[in-house]
The first five atom37 places (N, CA, C, CB, O) and aatype in JSON, in Angstrom:
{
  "aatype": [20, 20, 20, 20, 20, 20, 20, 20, 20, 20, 20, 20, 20, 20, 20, 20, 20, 20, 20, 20, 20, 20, 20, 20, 20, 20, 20, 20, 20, 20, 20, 20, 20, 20, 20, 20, 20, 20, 20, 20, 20, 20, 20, 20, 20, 20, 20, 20, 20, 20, 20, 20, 20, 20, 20, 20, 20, 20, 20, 20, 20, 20, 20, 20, 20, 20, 20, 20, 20, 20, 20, 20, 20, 20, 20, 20, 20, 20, 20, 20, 20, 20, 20, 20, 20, 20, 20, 20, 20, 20, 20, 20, 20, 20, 20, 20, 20, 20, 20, 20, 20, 20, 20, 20, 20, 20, 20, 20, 20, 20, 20, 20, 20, 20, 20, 20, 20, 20, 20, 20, 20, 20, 20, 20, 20, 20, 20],
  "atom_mask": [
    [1, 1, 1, 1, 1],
    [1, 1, 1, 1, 1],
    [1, 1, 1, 1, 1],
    [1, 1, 1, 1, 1],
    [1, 1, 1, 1, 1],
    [1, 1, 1, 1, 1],
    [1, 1, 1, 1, 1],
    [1, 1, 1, 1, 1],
    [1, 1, 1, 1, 1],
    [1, 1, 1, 1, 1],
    [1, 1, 1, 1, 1],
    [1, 1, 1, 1, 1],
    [1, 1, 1, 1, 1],
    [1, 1, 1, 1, 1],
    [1, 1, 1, 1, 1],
    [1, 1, 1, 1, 1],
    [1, 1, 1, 1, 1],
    [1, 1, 1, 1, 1],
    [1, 1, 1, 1, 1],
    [1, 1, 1, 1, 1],
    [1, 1, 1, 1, 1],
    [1, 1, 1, 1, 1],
    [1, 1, 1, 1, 1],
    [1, 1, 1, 1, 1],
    [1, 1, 1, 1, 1],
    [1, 1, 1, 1, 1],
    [1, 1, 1, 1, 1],
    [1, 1, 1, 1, 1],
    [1, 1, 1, 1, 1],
    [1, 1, 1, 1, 1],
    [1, 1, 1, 1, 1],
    [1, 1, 1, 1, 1],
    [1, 1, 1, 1, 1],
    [1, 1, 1, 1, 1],
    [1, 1, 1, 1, 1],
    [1, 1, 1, 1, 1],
    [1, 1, 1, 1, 1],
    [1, 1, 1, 1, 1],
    [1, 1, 1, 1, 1],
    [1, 1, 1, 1, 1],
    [1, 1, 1, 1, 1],
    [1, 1, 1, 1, 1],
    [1, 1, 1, 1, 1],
    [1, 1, 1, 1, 1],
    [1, 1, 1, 1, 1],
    [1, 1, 1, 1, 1],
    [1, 1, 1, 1, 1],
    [1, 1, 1, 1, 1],
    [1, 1, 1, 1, 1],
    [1, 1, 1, 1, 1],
    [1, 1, 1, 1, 1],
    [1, 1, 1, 1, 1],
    [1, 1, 1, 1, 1],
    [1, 1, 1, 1, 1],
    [1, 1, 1, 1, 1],
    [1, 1, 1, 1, 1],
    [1, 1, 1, 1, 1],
    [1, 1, 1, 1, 1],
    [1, 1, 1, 1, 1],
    [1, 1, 1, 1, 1],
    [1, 1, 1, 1, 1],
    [1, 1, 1, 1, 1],
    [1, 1, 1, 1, 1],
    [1, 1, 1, 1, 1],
    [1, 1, 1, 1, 1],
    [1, 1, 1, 1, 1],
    [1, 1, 1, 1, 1],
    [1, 1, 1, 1, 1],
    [1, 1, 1, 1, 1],
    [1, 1, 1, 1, 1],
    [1, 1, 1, 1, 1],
    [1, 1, 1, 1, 1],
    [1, 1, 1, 1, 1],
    [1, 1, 1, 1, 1],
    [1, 1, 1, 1, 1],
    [1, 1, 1, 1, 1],
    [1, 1, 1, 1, 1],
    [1, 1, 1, 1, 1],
    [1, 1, 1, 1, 1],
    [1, 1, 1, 1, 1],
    [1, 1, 1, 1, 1],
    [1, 1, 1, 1, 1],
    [1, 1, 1, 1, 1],
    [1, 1, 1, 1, 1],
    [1, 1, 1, 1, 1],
    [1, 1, 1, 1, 1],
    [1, 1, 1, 1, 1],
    [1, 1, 1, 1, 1],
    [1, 1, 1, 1, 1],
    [1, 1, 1, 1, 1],
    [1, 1, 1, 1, 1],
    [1, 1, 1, 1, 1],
    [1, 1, 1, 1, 1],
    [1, 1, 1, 1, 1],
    [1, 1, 1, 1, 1],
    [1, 1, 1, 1, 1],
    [1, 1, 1, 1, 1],
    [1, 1, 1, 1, 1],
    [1, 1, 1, 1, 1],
    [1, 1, 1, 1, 1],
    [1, 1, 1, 1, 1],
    [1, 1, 1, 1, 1],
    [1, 1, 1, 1, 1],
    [1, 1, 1, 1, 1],
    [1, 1, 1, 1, 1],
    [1, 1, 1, 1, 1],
    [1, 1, 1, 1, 1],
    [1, 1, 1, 1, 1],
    [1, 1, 1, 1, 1],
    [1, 1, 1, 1, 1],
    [1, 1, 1, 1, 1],
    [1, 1, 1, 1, 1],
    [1, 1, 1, 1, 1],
    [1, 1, 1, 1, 1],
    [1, 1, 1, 1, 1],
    [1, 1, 1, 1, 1],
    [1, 1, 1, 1, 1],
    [1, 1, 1, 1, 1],
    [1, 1, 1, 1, 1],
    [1, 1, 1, 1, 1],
    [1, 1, 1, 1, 1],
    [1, 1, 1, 1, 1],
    [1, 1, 1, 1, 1],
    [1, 1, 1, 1, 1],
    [1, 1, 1, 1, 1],
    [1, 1, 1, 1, 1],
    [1, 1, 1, 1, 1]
  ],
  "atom_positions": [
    [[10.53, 11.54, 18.56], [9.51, 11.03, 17.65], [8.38, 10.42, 18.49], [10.12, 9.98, 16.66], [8.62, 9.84, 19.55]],
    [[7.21, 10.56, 18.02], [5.91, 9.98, 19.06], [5.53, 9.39, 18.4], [4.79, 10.71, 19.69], [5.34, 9.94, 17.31]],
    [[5.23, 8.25, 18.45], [4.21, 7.73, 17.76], [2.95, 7.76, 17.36], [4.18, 7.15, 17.99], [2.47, 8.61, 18.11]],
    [[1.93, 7.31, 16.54], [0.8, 7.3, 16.74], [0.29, 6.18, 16.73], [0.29, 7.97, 16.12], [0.27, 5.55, 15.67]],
    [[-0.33, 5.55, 18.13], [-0.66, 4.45, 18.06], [-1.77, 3.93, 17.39], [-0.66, 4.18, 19.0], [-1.73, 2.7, 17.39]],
    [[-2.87, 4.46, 16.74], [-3.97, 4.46, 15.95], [-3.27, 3.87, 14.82], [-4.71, 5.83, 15.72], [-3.22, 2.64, 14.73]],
    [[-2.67, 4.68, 13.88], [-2.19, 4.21, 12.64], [-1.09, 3.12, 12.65], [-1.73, 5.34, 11.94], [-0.78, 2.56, 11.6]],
    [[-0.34, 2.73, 14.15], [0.81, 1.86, 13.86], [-0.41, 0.32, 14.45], [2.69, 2.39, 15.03], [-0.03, -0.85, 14.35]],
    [[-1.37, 0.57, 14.85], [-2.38, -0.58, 15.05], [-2.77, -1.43, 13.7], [-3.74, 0.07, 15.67], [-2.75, -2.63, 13.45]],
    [[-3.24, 0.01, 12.75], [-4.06, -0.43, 11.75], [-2.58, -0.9, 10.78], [-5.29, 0.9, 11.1], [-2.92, -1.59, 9.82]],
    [[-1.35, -0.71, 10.83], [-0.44, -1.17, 10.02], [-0.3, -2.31, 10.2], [0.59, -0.65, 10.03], [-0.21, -3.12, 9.27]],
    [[-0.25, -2.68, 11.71], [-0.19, -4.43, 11.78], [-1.21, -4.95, 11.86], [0.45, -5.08, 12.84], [-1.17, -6.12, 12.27]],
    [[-2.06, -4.57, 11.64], [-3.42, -5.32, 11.01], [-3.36, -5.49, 10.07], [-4.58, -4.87, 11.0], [-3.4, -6.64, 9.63]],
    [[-3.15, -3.85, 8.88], [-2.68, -4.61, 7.25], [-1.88, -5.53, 7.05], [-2.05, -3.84, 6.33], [-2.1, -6.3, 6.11]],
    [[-0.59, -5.73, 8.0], [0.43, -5.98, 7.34], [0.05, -7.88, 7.62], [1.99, -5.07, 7.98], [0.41, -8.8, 6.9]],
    [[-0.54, -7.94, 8.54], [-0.81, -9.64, 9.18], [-1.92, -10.05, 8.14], [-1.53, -9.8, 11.14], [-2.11, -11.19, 7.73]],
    [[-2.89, -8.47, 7.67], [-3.88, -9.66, 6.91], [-2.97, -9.64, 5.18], [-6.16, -8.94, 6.79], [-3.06, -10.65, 4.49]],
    [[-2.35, -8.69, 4.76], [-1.57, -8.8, 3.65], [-0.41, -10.69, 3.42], [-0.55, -7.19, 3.92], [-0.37, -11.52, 2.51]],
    [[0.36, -10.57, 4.89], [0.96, -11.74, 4.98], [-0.32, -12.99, 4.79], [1.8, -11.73, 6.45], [-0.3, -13.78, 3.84]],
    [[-1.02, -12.99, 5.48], [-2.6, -14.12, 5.37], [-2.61, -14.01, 3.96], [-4.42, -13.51, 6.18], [-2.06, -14.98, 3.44]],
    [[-3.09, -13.09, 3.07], [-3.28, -13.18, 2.21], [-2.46, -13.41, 1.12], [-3.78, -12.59, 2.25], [-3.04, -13.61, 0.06]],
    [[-1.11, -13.43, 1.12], [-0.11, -14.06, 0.6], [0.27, -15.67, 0.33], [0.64, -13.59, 1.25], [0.48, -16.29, -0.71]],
    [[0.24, -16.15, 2.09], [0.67, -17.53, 2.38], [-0.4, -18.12, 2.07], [1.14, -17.9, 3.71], [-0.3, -19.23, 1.54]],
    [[-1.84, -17.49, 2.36], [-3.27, -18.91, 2.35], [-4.16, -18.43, 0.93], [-4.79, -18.81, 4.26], [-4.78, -19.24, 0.26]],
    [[-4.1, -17.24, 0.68], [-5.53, -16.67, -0.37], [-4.81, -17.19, -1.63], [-6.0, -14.57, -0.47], [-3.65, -16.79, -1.75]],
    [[-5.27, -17.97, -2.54], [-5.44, -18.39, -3.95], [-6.14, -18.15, -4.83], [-5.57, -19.23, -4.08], [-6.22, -19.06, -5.65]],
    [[-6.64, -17.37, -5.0], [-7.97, -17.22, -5.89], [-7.74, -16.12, -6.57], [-9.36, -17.07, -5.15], [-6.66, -15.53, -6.61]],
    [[-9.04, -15.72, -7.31], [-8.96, -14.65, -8.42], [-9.15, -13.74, -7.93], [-9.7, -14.63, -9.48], [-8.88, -12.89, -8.78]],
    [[-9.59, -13.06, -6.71], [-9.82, -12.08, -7.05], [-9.39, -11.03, -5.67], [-11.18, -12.2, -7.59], [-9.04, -9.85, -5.72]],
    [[-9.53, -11.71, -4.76], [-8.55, -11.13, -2.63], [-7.11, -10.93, -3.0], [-8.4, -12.9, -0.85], [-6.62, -9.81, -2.95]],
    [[-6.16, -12.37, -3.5], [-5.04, -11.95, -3.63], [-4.4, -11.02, -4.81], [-4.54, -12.94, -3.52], [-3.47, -10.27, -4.5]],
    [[-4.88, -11.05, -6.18], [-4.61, -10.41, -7.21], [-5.08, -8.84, -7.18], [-5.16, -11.17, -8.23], [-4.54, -7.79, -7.52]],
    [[-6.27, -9.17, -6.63], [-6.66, -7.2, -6.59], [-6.76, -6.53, -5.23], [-8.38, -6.77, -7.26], [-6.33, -5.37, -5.23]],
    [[-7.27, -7.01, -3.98], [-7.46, -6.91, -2.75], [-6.31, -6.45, -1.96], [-7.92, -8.02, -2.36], [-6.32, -5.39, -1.33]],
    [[-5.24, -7.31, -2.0], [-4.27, -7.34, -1.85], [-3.21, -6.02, -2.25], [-4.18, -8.38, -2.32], [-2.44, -5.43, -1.49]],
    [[-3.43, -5.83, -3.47], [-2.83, -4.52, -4.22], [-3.56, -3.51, -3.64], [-2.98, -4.43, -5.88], [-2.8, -2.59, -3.32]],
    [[-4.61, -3.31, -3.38], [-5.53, -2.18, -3.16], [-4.9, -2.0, -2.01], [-7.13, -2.33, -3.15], [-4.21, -0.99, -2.08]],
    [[-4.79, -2.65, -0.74], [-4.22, -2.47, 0.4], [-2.73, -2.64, 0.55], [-4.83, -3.22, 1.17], [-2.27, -2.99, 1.64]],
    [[-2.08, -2.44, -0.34], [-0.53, -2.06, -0.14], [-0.66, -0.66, -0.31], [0.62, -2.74, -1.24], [0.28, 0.01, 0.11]],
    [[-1.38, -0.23, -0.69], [-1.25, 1.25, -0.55], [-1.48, 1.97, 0.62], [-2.0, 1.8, -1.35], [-0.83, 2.91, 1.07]],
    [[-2.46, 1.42, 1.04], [-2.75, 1.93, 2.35], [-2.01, 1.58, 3.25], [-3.85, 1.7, 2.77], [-1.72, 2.45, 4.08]],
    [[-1.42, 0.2, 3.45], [-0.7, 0.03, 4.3], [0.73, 0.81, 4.49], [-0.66, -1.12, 4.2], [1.25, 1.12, 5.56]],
    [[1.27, 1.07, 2.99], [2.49, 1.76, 3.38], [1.89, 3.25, 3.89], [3.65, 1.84, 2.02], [2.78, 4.07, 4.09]],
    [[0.84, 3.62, 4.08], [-0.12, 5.09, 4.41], [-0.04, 4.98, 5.61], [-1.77, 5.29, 3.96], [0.37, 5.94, 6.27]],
    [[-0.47, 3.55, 6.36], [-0.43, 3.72, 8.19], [0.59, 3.54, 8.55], [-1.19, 2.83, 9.15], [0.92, 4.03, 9.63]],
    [[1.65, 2.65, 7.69], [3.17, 2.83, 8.2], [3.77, 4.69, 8.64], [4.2, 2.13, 6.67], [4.21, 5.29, 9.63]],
    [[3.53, 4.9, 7.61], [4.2, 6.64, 7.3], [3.51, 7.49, 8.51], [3.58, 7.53, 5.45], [4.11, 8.35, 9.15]],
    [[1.97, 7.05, 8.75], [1.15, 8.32, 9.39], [1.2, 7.93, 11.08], [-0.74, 8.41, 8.69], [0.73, 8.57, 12.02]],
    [[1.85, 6.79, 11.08], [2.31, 6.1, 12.48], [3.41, 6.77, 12.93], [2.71, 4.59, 12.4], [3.5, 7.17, 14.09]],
    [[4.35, 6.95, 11.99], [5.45, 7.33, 12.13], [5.71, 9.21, 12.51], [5.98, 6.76, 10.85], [6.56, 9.78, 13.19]],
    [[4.93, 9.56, 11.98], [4.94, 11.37, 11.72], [4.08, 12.28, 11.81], [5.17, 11.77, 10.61], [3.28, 12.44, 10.89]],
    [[4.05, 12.99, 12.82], [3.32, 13.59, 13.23], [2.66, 14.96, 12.08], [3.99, 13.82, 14.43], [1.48, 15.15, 11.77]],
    [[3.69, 15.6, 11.74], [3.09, 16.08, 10.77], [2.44, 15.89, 9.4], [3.59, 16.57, 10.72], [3.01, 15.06, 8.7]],
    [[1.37, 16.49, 8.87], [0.89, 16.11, 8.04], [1.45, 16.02, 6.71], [0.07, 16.58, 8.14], [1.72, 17.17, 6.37]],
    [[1.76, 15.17, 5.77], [2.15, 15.14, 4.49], [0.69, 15.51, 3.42], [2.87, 13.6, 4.28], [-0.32, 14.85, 3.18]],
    [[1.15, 16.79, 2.98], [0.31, 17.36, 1.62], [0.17, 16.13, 0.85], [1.14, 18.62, 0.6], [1.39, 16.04, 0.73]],
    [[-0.2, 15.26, 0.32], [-1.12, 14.72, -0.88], [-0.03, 13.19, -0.77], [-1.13, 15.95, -2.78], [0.44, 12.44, -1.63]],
    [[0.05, 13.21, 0.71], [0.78, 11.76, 0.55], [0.3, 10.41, -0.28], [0.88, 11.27, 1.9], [1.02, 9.64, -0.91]],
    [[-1.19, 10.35, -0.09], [-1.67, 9.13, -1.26], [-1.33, 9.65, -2.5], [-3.37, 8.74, -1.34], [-1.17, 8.76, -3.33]],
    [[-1.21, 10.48, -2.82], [-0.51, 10.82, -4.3], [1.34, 10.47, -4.64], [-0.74, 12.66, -4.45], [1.89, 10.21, -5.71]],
    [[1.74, 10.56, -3.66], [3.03, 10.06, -3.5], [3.01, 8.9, -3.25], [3.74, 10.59, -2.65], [4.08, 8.36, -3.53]],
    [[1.96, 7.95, -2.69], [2.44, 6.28, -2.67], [1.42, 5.8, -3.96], [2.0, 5.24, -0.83], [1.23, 4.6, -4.17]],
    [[1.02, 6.47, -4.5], [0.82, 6.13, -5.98], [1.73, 5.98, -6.52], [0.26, 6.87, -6.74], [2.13, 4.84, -6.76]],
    [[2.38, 7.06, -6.89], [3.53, 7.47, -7.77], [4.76, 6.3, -6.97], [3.93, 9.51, -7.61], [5.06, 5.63, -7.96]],
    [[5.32, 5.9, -6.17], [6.01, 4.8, -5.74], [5.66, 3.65, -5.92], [6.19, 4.82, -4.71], [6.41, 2.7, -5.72]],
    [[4.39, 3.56, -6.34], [3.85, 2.07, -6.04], [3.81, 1.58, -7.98], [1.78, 2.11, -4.94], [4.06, 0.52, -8.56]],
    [[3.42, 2.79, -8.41], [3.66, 2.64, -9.9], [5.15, 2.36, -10.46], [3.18, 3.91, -10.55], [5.52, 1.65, -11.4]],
    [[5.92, 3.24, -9.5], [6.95, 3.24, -10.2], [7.89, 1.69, -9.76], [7.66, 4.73, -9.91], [9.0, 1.36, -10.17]],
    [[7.28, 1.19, -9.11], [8.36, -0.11, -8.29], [7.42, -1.18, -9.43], [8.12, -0.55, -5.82], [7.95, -2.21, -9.82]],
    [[5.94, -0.8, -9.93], [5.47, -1.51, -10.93], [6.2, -1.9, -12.15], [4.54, -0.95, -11.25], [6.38, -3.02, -12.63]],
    [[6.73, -0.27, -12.72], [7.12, 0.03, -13.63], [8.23, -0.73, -13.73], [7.16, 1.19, -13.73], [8.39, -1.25, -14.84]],
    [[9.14, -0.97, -12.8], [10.7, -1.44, -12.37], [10.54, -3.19, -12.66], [11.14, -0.98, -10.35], [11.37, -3.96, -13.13]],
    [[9.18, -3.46, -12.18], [9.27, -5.16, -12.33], [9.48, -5.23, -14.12], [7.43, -6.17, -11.63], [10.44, -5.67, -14.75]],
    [[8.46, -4.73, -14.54], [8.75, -4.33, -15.98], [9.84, -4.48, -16.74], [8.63, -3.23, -16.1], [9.9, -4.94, -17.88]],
    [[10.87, -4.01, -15.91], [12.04, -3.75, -16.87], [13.12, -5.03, -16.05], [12.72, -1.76, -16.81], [14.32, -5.17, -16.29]],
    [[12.16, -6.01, -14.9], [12.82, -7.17, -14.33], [13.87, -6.42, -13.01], [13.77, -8.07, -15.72], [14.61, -7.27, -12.51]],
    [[13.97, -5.49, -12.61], [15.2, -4.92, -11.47], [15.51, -5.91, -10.81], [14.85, -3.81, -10.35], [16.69, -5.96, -10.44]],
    [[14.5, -7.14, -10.4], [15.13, -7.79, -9.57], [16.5, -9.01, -10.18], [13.93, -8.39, -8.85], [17.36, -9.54, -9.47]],
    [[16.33, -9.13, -11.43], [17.54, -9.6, -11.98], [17.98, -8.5, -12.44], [17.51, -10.65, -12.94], [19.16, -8.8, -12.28]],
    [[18.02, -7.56, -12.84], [19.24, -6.12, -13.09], [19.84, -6.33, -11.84], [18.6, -4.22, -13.25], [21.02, -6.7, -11.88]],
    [[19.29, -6.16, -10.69], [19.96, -5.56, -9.16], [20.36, -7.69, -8.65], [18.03, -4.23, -7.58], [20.83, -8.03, -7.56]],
    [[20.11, -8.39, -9.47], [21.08, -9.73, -8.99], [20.28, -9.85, -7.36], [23.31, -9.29, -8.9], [20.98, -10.32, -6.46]],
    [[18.94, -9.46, -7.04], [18.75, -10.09, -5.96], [17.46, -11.24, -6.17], [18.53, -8.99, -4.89], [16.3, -10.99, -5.84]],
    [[17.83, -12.36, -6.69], [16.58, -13.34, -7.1], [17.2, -14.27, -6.1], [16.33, -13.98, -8.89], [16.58, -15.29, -5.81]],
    [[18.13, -14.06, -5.66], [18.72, -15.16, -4.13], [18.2, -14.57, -2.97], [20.6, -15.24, -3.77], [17.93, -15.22, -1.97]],
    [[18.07, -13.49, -3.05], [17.11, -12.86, -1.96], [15.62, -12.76, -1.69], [17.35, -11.75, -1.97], [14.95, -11.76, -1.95]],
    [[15.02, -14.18, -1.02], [13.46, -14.17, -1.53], [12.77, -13.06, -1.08], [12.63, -15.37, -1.06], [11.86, -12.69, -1.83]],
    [[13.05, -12.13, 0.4], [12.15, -11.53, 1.26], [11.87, -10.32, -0.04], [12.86, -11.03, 2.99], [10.83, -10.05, -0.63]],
    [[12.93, -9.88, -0.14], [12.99, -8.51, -1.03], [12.61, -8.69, -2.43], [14.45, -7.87, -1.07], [11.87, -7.78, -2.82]],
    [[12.93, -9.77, -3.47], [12.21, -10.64, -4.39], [10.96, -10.66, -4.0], [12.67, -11.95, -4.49], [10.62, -9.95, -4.95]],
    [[10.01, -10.83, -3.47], [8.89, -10.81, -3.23], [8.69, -9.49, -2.93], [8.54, -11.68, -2.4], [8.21, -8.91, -3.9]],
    [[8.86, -8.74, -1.96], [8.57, -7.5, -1.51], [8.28, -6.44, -3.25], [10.09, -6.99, -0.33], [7.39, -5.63, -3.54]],
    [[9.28, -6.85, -3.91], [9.19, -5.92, -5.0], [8.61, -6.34, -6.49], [10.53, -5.45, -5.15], [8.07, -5.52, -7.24]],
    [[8.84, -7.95, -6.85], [8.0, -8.39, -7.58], [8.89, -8.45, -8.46], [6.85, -7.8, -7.77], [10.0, -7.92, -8.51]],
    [[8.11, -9.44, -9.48], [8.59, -9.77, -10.71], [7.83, -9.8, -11.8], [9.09, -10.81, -10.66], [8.42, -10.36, -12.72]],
    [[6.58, -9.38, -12.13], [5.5, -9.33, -12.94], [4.55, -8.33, -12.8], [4.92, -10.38, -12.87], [3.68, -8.14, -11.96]],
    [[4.96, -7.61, -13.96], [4.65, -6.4, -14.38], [2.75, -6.7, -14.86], [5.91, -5.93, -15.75], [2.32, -7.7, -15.44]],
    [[2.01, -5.56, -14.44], [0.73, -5.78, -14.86], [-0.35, -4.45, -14.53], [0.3, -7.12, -14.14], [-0.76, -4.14, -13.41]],
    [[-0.63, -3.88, -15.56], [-1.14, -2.72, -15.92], [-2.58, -2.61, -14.62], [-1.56, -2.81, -17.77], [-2.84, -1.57, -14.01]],
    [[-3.4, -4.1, -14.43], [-4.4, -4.31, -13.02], [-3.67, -4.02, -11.81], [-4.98, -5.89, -12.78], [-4.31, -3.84, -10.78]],
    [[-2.18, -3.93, -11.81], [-1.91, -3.67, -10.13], [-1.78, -2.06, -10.2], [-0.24, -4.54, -9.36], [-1.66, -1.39, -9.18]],
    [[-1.79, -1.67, -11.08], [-1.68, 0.24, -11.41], [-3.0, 0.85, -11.05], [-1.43, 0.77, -13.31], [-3.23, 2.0, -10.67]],
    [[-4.08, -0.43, -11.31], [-5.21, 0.34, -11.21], [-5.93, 0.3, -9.85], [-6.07, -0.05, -12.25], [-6.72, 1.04, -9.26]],
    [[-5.12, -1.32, -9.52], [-5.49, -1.45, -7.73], [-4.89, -0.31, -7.03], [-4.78, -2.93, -6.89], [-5.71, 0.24, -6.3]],
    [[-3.64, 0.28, -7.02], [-2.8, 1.31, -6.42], [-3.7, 2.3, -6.63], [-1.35, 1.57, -7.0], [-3.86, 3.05, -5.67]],
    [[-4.62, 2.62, -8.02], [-4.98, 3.71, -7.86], [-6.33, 4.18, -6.99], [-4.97, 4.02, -9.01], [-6.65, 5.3, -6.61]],
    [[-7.13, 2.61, -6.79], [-8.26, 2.34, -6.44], [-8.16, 2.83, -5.11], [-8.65, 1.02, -6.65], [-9.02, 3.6, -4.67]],
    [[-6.74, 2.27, -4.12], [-6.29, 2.17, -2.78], [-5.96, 3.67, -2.85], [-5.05, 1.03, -2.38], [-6.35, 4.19, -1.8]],
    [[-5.55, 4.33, -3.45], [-4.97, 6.07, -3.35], [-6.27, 6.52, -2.88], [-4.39, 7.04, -5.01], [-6.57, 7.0, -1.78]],
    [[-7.34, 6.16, -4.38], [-8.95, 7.08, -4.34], [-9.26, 7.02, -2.72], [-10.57, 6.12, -5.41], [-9.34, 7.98, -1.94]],
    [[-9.4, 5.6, -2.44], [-10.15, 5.36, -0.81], [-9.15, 6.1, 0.15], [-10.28, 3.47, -0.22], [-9.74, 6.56, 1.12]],
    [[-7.79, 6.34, 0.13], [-7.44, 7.41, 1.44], [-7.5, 8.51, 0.97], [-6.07, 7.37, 2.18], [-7.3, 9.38, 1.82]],
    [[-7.75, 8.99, -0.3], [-7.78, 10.07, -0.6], [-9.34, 10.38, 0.17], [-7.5, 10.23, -2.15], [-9.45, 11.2, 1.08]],
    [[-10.29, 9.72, -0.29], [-11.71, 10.3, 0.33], [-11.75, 10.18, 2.2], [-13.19, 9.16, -0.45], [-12.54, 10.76, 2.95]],
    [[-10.45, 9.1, 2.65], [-10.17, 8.93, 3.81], [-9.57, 10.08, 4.62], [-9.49, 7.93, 3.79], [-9.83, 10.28, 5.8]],
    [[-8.97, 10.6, 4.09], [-8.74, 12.0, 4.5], [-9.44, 13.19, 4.37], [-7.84, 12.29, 4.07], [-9.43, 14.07, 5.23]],
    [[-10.19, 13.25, 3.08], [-11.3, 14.18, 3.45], [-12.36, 13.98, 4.22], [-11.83, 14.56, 2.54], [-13.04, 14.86, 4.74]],
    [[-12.54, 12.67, 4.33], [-13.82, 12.63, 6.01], [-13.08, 12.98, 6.86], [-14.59, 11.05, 6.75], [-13.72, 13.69, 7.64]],
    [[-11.63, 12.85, 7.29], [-11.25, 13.07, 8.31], [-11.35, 14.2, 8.83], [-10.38, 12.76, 8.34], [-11.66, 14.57, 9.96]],
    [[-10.9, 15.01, 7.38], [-10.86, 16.63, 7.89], [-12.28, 17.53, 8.2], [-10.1, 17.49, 6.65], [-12.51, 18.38, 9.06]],
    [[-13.2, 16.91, 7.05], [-14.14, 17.2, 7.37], [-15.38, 16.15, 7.64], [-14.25, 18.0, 6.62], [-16.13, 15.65, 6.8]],
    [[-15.39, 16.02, 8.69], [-16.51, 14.82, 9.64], [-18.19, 15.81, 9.13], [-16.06, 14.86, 12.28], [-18.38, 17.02, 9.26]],
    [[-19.19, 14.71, 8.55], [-20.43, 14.95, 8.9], [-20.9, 15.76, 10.01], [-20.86, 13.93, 9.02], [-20.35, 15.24, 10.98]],
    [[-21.5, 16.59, 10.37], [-21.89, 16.95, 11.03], [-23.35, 17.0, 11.63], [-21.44, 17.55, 10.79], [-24.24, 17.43, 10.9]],
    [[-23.63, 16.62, 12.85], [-24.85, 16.28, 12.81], [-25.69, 17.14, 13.6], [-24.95, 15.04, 13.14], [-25.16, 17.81, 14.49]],
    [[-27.17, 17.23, 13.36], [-27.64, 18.0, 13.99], [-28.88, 17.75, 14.91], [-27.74, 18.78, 13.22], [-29.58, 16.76, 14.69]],
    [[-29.15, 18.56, 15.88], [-30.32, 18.01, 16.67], [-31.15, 18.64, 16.32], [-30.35, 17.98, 18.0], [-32.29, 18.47, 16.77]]
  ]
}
């Protein structure tokens, strides 16, 4: 397995300013929406750190995960699955269901989605 050090950079960058923004941000509008927008991406530089080959429509797949672990607070999993003694993972997965973090996930998909089409196809410039 090789890494890619580009994307495992930008993961611990998300992941330190996500933690920042957990422990210190209070407000209306960094931690509630900001925050969501960039869990998407972050689990994106985790994955693209990790694997060299390309995954077909991976922001479409951490949509669909990110909704569905939404969907799960919903129905409370973390008291179904008895882990509310477990804070790390209690937090990691949540307890409050809310139709705005569906739309942050989707906001964070749109931006790697257009993030990958610059990639593939870069401006080109001319003299």
């Amino acid at each position: 397995m090789k890494l890619n050090i580009k994307y495992i950079l930008a993961f611990i960058i998300l992941l330190l300013t996500e933690i920042f923004i957990a422990l210190f941000v209070h407000d209306t509008i960094i931690r509630p929406y900001i925050g969501d927008i960039l869990v998407v991406i972050l689990i994106y530089t985790l994955i693209k750190g990790f694997t060299k080959k390309s995954i077909r429509h991976l922001p479409i797949y951490l949509f669909l995960f990110a909704t569905t672990v939404e969907i799960m607070q919903y129905f409370h999993i973390v008291r179904v699955l008895h882990l509310e003694k477990h804070k790390i993972i209690a937090t990691i997965i949540g307890d409050s269901f809310d139709l705005q973090d569906i739309l942050c996930y989707f906001i964070g998909t749109m931006i790697l989605i257009m993030f990958e089409k610059m990639s593939k196809n870069p401006l080109k410039t001319s003299k």
